[in-house]
C-alpha positions as CSV (number, residue, x, y, z in Angstrom):
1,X,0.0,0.0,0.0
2,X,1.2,3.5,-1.0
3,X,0.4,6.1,1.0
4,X,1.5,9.8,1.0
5,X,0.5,13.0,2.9
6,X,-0.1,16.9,1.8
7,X,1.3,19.6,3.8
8,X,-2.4,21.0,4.1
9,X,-5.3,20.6,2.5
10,X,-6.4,23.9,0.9
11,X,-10.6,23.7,1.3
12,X,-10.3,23.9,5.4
13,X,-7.7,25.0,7.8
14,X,-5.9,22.0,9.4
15,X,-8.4,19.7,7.7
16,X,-7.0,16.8,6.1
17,X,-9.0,15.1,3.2
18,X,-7.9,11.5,3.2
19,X,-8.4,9.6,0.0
20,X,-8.2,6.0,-0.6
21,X,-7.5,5.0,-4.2
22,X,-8.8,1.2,-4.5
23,X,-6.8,0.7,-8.7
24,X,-4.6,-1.5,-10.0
25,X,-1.1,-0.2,-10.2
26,X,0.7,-2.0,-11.6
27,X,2.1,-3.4,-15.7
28,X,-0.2,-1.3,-18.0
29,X,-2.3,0.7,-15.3
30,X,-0.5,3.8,-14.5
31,X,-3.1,5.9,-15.0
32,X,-3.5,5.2,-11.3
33,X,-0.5,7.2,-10.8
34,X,-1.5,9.8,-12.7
35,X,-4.7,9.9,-10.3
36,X,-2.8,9.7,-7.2
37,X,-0.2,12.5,-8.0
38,X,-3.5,14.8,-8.9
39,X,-4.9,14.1,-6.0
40,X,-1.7,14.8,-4.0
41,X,-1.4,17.8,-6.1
42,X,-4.9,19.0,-5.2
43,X,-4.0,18.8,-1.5
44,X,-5.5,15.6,-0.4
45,X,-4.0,12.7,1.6
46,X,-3.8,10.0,-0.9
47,X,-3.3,5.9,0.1
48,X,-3.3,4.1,-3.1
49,X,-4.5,-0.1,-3.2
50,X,-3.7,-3.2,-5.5
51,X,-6.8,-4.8,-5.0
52,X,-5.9,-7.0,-7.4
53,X,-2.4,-7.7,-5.9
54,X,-3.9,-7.9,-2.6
55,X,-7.1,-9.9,-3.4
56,X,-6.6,-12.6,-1.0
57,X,-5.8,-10.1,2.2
58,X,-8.7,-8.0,1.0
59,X,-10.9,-8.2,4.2
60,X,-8.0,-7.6,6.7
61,X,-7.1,-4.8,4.2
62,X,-10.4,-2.7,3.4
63,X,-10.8,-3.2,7.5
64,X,-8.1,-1.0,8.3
65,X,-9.9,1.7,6.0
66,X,-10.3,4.9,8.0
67,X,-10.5,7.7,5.2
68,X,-12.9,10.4,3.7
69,X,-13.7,8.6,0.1
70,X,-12.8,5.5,-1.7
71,X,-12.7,5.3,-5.4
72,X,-12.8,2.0,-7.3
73,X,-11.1,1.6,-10.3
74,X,-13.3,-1.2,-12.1
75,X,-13.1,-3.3,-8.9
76,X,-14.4,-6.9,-10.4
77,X,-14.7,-9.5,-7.6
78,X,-14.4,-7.3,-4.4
79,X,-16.9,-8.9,-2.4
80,X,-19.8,-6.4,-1.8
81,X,-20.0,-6.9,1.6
82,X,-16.7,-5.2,2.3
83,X,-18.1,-2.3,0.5
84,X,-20.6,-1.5,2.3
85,X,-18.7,-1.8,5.5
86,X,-16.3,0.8,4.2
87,X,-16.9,3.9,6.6
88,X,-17.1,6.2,4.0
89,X,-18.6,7.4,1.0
90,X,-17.6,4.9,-1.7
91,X,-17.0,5.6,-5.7
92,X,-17.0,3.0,-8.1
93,X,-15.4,4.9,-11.9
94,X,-16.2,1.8,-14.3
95,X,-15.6,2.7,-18.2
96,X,-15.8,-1.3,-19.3
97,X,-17.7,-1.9,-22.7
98,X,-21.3,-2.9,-21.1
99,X,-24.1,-1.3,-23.8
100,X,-23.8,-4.5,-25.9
101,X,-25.4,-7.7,-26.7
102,X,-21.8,-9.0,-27.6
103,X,-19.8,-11.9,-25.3
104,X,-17.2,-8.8,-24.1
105,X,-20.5,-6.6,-23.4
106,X,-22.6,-9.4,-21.5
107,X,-19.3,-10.5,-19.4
108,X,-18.7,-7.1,-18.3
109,X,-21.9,-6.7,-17.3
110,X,-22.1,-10.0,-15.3
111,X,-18.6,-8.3,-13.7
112,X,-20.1,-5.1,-12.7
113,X,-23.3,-6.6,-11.1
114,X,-21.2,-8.5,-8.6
115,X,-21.2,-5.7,-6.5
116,X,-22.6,-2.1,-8.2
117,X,-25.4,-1.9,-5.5
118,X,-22.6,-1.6,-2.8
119,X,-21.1,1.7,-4.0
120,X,-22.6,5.2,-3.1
121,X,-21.3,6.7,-6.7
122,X,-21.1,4.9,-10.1
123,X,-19.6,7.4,-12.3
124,X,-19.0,6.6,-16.2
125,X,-15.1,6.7,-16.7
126,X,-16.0,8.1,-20.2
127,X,-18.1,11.2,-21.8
128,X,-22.0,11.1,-21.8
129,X,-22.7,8.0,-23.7
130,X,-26.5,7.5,-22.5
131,X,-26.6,4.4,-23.5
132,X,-24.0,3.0,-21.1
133,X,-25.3,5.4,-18.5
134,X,-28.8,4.2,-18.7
135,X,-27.5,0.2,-18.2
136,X,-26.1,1.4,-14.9
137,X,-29.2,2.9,-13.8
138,X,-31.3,-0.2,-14.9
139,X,-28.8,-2.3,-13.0
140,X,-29.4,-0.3,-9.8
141,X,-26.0,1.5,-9.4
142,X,-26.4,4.4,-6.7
143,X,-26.0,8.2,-7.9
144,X,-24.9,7.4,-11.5
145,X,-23.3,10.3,-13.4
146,X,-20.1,10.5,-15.8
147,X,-16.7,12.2,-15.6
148,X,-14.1,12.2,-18.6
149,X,-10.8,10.5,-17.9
150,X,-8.0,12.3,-19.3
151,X,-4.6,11.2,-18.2
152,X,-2.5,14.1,-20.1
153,X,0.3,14.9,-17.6
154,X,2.6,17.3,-19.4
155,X,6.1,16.1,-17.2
156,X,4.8,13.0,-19.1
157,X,3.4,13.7,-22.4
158,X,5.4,15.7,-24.5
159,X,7.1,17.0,-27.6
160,X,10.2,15.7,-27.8
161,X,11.5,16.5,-31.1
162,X,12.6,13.8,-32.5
163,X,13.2,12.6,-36.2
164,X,10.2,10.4,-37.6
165,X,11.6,7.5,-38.2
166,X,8.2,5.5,-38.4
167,X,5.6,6.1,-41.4
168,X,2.5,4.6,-39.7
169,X,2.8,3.0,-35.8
170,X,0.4,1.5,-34.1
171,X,0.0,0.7,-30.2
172,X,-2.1,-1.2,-28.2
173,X,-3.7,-4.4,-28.1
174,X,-3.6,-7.0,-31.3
175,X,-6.6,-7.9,-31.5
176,X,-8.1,-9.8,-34.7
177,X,-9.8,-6.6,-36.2
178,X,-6.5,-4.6,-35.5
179,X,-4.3,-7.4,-37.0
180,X,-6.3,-7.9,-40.3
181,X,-6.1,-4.3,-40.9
182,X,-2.4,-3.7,-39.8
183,X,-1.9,-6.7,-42.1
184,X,-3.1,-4.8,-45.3
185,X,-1.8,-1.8,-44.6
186,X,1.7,-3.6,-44.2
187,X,1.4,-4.7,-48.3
188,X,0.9,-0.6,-48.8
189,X,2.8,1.0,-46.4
190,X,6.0,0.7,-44.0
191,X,4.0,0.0,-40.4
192,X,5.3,-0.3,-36.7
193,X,3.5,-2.3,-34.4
194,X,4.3,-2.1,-30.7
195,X,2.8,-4.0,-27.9
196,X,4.6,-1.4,-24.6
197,X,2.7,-0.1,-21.8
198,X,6.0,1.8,-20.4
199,X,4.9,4.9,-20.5
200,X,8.2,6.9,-21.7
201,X,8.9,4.3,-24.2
202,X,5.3,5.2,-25.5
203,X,6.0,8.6,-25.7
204,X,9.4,8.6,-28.0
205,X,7.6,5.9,-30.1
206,X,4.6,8.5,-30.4
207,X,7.2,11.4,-31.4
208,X,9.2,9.2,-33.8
209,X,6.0,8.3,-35.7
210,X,4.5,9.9,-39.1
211,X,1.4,8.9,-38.1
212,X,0.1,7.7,-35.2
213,X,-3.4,4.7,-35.6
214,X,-6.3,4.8,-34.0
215,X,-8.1,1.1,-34.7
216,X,-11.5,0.2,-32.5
217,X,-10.9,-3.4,-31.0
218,X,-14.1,-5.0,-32.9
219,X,-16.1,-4.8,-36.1
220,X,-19.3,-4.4,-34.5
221,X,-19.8,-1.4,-32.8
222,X,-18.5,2.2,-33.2
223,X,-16.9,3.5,-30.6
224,X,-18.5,6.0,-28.3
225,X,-15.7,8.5,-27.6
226,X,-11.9,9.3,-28.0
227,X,-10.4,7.2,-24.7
228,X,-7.3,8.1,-23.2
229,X,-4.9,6.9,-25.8
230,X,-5.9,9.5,-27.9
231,X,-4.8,12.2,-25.8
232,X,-1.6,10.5,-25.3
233,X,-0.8,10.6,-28.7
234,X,-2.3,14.0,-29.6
235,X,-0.8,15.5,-26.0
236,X,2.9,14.1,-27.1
237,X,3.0,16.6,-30.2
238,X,1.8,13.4,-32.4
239,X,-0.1,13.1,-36.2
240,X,-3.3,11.1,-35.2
241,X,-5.5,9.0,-37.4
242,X,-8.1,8.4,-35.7
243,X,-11.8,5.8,-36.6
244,X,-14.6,7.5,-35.9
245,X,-16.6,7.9,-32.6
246,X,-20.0,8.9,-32.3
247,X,-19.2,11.2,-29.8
248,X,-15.8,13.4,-30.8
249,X,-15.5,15.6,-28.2
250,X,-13.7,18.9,-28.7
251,X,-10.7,17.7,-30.4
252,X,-11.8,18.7,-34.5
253,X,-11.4,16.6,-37.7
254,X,-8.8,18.6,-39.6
255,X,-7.8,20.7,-36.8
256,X,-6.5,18.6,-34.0
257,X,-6.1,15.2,-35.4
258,X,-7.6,13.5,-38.9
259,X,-10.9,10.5,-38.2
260,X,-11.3,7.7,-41.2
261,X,-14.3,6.5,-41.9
262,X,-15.5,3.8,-39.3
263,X,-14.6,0.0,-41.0
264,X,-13.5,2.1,-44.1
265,X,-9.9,0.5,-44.9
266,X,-10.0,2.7,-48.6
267,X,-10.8,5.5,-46.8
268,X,-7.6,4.9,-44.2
269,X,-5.3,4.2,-46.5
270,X,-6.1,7.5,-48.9
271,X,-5.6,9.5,-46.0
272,X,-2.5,7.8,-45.1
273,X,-1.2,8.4,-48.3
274,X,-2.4,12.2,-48.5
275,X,-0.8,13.0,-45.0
276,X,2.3,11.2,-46.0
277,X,3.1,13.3,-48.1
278,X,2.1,16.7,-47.7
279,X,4.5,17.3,-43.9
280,X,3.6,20.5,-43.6
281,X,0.1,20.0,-43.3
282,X,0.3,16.8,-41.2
283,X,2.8,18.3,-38.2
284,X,0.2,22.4,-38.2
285,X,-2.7,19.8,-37.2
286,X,0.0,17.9,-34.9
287,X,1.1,21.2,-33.4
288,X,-1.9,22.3,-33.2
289,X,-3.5,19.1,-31.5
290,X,-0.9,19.0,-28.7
291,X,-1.6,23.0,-28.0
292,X,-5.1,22.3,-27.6
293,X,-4.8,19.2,-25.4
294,X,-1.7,21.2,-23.4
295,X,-4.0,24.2,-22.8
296,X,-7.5,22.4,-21.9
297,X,-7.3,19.2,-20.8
298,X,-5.3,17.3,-17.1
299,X,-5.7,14.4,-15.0
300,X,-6.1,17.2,-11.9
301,X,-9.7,18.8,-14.2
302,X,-10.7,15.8,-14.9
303,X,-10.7,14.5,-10.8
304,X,-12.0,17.6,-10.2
305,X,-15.1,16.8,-12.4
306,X,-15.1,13.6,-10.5
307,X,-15.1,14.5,-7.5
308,X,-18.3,17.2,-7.9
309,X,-20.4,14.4,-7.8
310,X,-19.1,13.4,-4.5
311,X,-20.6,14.4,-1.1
312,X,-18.1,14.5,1.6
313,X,-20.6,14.7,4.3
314,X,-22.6,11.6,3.4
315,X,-21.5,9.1,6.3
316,X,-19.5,12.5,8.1
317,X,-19.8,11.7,12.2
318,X,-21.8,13.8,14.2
319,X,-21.0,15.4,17.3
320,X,-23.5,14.8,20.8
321,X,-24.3,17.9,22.5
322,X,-23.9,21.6,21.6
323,X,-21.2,21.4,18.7
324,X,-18.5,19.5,21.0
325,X,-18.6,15.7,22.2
326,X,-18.0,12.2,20.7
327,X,-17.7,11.6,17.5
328,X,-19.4,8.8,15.5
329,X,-18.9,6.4,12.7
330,X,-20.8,5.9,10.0
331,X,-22.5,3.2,11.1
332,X,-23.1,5.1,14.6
333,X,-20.7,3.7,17.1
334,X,-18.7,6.2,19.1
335,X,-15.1,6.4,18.3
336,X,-11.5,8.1,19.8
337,X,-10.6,8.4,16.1
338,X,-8.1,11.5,15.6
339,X,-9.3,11.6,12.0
340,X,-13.0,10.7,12.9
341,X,-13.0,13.7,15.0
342,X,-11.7,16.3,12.8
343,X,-14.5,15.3,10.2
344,X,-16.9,15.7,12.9
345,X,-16.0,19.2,13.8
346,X,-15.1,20.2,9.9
347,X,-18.8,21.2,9.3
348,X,-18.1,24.0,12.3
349,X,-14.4,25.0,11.2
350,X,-14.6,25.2,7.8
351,X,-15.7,28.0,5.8
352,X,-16.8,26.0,2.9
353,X,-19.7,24.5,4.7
354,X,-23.2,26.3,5.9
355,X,-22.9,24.7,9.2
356,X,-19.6,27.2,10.2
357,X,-21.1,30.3,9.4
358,X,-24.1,29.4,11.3
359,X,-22.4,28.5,14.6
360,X,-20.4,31.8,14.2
361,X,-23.8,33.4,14.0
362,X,-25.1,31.8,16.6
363,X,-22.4,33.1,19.0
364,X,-22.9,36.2,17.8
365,X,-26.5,36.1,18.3
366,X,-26.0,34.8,22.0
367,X,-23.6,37.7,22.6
368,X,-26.5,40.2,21.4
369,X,-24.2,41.6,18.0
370,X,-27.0,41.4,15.9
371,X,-24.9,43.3,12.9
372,X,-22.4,40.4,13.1
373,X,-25.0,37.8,13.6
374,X,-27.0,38.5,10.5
375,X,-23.6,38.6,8.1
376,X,-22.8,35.5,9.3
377,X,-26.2,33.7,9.0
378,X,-27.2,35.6,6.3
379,X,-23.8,33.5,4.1
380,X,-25.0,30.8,6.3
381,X,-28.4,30.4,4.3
382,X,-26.6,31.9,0.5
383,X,-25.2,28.4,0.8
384,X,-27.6,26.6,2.3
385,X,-31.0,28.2,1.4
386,X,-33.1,25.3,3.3
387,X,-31.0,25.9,6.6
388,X,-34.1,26.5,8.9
389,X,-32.2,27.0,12.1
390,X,-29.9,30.4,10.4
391,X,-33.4,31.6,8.6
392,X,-35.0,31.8,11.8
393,X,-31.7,33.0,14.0
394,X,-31.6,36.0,11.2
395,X,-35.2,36.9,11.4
396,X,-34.8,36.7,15.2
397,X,-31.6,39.2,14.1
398,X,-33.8,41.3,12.0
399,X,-36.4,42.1,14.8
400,X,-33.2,43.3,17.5
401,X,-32.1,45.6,14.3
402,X,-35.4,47.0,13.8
403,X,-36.2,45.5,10.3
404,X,-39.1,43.5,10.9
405,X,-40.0,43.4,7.2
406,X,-37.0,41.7,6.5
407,X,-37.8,39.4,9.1
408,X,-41.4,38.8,8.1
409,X,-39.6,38.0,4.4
410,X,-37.3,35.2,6.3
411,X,-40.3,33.7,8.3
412,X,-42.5,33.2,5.5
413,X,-39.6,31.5,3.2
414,X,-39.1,29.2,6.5
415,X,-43.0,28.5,6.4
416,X,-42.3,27.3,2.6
417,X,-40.2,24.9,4.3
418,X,-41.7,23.8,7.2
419,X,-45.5,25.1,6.6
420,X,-46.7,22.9,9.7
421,X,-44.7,24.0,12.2
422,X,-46.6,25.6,14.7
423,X,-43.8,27.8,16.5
424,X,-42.9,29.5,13.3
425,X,-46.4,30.4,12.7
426,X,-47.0,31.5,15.9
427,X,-43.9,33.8,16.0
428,X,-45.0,34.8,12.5
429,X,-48.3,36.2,13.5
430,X,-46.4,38.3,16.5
431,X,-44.8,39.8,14.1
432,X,-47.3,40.7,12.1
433,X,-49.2,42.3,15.2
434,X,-46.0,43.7,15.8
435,X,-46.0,45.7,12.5
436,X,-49.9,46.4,13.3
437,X,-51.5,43.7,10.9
438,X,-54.2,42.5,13.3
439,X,-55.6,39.7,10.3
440,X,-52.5,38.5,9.6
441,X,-51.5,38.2,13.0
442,X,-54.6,36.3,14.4
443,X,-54.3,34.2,11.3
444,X,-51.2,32.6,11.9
445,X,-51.1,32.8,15.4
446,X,-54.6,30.9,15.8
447,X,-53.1,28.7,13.0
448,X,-50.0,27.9,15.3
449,X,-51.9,27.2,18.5
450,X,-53.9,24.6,16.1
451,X,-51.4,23.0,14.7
452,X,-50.2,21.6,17.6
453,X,-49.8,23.4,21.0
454,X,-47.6,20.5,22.7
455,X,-45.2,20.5,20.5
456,X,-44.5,24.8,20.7
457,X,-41.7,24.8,23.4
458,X,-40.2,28.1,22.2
459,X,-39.8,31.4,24.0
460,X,-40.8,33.5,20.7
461,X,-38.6,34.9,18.2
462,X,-38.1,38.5,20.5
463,X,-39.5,39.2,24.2
């Protein structure tokens, strides 16, 4: 297990976001790495998991989880059990063919239905293909959304200005489709196959390369959008050519890389021929390619994206009594946990959540600075516009600074919320008597006192 720690995470003061990052690591998977060193970049405390390395020590492993979010990379065969029993929110970013009624589509899906139901998240690992989307929705994944992957690192991928030494190259997997077509291409043109996950190595064979392939795995389906080889190629300063994709994304035919005609072999091979030889026009859509990618796209954007779906606070402990105490689990059981602790009192320290600016309020209300109290609450509810408690602290606020109107204005958007409570109604229709409206004021009051008198234990919004 890799772990590593940042000097300070930059969304709360002395607040440290602890990510664990459940991926394979290892041979061909580095965009793993290229998640963990965003993540470290981005300020989080990262620990990073083989679970296929470590798939027989799994339940002693997954145990000793104590962080703020897991995220899955595929996980096939993690039992769902130890999912669940993770203590916090867990995301599961799966980008395996499933929209199919082919053998690779069907086995994927009998993968993923192992244990989808376990995670909080299911996030597409790809753009908005609705079709793939909707399968994880009928399947009953939790809080499906998508987030692109792009694992352009520019230490990484990179011009390296070298000579082209390679017509037409090819990486990846050889499967039959791609090894029928390299095959005819070979009686036409010089080709370079190459079977190496090393990143580096990929990257000088990308620069030393004409033209760079793009070749779908199968005959029978179009792909659904460029995947992450494409911006390794394009983000190294590389010619692409590129089958087509039903969804293209931003990077242009003609601009940032050339697409050939899906299962069109005449069509590849003219426009190998045309971008052979006319250089100059070949390396401007190169150059410009690489700019493009260089300028718009990252690993850190794109687990930013990610991690918008993601609600920290989903399993956060709470804290018994007045904003101090013991801190629970998710599950509920009280716990000594340094790190449990500081996610219980983040809601109240940090000034990215509602909760902190209402507790400031709160003091300030108690201390009779209404001026101070109001600013605070009134941020308080800008974030949080349901917060109950701050809208009726700030009308309370309101009525101490003399602006009952603007407290009438926050009582009535807290009777949108909670239209049966009976102690804002009552302290409504006191206001309203306050301000002389004798209707109004009966109304509500009368409507209070109906509601239910037992349950009005409050002293009134100002004596």
């Amino acid at each position: 297990m890799k772990q590593s720690r940042a000097t300070e995470l930059q969304t709360g003061p002395s607040v440290h976001k602890r990510i664990t990052l459940l991926w394979p690591h290892k041979e061909n998977h580095h965009y793993s790495h290229v998640i963990y060193r965003a993540l470290i970049e981005m300020g989080f405390v990262v620990d990073m998991i083989d679970y296929r390395e470590l798939r027989d020590k799994l339940p002693e492993v997954l145990g000793s989880i104590n962080s703020d979010l897991v995220i899955v990379g595929r996980g096939e065969g993690i039992p769902p059990n130890l999912i669940r029993n993770l203590p916090c929110p867990t995301l599961l970013w799966y980008g395996e063919h499933i929209a199919g009624k082919d053998d690779a589509a069907v086995m994927r899906l009998r993968e993923i239905k192992f244990n989808n139901e376990a995670f909080d998240y299911v996030i597409w690992f790809g753009d908005n293909d609705t079709d793939a989307i909707q399968v994880l929705r009928d399947i009953g994944c939790n809080r499906v959304g998508y987030a692109y992957p792009c694992r352009f690192d520019p230490t990484i991928y990179r011009n390296l200005d070298l000579p082209k030494i390679y017509d037409v190259s090819f990486v990846g997997t050889l499967t039959p489709r791609r090894k029928a077509i390299l095959e005819i291409l070979a009686k036409r043109f010089k080709v370079e196959f190459r079977n190496i996950w090393d990143v580096e190595d990929q990257v000088r064979f990308f620069n030393q390369s004409k033209i760079v392939l793009h070749i779908n795995f199968a005959p029978f389906i179009t792909a659904a959008y460029l995947n992450m080889r494409t911006f390794d190629v394009v983000g190294s300063g590389s010619f692409m050519l590129h089958e087509d994709v039903v969804f293209p994304g931003q990077l242009e035919h003609g601009r940032h890389l050339v697409y050939w005609r899906f299962n069109d072999i005449d069509d590849l091979m003219d426009k190998i021929e045309y971008y052979l030889v006319n250089e100059g026009e070949r390396e401007e859509i190169a150059r410009a390619g690489y700019l493009f990618v260089r300028d718009n796209f990252s690993a850190k954007k794109a687990i930013q994206a990610l991690l918008q779906h993601v609600d920290f606070s989903l399993y956060a402990p709470k804290l018994d009594g007045p904003g101090y105490g013991v801190a629970r689990d998710k599950f509920g059981k009280e716990t000594k946990s340094l790190n449990e602790l500081y996610k219980a009192l983040e809601p109240v320290t940090s000034p990215q959540y509602a909760q902190s600016f209402y507790e400031r309020g709160k003091i300030y209300h108690d201390l009779e600075r209404w001026e101070k109290a109001a600013e605070m609450l009134e941020q308080a509810i800008e974030m949080d516009p349901d917060f109950s408690n701050a809208i009726y602290l700030l009308a309370s606020s309101y009525i101490r600074l003399g602006r009952e109107k603007a407290a009438v204005r926050e009582m009535k958007r807290l009777l949108d919320i909670e239209p049966l409570n009976p102690e804002v109604n009552i302290a409504l229709g006191e206001l309203y008597l306050r301000l002389g409206d004798k209707i109004q004021g009966r109304f509500y009051k009368e409507k209070g006192l109906k509601l239910s008198p037992q349950r009005f234990h409050g002293e009134g919004l100002a004596k």
